[in-house]
C-alpha positions as CSV (number, residue, x, y, z in Angstrom):
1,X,-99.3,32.4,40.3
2,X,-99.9,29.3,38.4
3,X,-97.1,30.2,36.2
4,X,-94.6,30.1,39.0
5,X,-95.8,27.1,40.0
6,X,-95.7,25.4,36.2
7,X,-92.3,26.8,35.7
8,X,-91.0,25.4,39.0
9,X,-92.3,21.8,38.2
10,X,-91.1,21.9,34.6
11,X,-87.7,23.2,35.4
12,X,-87.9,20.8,38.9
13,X,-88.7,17.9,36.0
14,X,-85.4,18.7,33.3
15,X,-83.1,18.7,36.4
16,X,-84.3,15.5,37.3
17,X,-83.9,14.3,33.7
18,X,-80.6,15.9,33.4
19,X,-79.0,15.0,36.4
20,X,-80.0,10.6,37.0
21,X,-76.7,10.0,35.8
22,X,-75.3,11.6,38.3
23,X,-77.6,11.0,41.4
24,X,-75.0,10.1,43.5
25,X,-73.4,13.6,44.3
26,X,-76.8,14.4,45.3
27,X,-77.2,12.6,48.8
28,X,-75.9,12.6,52.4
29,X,-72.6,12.7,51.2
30,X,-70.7,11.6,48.2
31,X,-70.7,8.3,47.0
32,X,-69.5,6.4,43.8
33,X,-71.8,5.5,41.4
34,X,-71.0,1.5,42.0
35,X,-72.9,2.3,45.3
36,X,-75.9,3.3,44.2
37,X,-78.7,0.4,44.1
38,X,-81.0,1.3,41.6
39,X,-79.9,0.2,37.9
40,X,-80.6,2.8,34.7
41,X,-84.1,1.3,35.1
42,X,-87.4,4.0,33.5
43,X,-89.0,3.3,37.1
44,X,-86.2,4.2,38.8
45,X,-85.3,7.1,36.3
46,X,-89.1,8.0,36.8
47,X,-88.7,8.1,40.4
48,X,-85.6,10.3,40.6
49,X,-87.7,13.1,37.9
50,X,-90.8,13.2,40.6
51,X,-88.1,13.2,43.7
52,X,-86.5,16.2,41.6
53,X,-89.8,18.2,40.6
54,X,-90.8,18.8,43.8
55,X,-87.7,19.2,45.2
56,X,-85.1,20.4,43.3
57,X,-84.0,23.1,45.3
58,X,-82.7,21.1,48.3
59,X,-81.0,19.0,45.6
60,X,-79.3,21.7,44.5
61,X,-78.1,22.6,47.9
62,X,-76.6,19.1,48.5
63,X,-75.1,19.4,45.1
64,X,-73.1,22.2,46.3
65,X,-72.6,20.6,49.9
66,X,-71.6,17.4,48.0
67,X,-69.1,19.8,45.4
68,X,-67.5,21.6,48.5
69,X,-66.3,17.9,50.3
70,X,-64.7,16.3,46.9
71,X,-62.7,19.8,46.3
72,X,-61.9,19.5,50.6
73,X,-61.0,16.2,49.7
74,X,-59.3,16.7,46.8
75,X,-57.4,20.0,48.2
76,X,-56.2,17.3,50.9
77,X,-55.1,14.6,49.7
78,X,-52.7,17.0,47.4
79,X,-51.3,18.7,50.4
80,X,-50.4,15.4,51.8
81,X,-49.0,14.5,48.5
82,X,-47.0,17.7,48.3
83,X,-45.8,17.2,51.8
84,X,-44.6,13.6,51.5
């Protein structure tokens, strides 16, 4: 059991690391990066690794929520494009 629960904080750890660049696809909605507060700080990259470790698979999930608007967006606005 303690495995699982290493492996799950490790791998919850290198998503954090792996995705502070890109923090912003993973909230309420999508944002642009000019709207995020924190600068490319170590406490706040810190803060986003703990955030991730422990919860990473909700992050995931809004990820994926986050992916599915831009491409509803996108899909859109080229509809309304192609009909104009």
């Amino acid at each position: 059991m303690t495995i699982q629960i290493t492996l799950f904080l490790v791998f919850g750890a290198c998503f954090g690391l792996l995705t502070f660049s890109r923090r912003h696809l993973f909230s309420e909605g999508p944002k642009t990066k000019d709207e995020t507060r924190d600068g490319n700080t170590l406490v706040s990259r810190l803060i986003w690794m703990l955030i991730c470790t422990f919860l990473w698979p909700i992050m995931i999930i809004t990820g994926v929520h986050t992916a599915w608007i831009l491409h509803k967006r996108k899909s859109q606005s080229s509809v309304e494009e192609y009909d104009s």
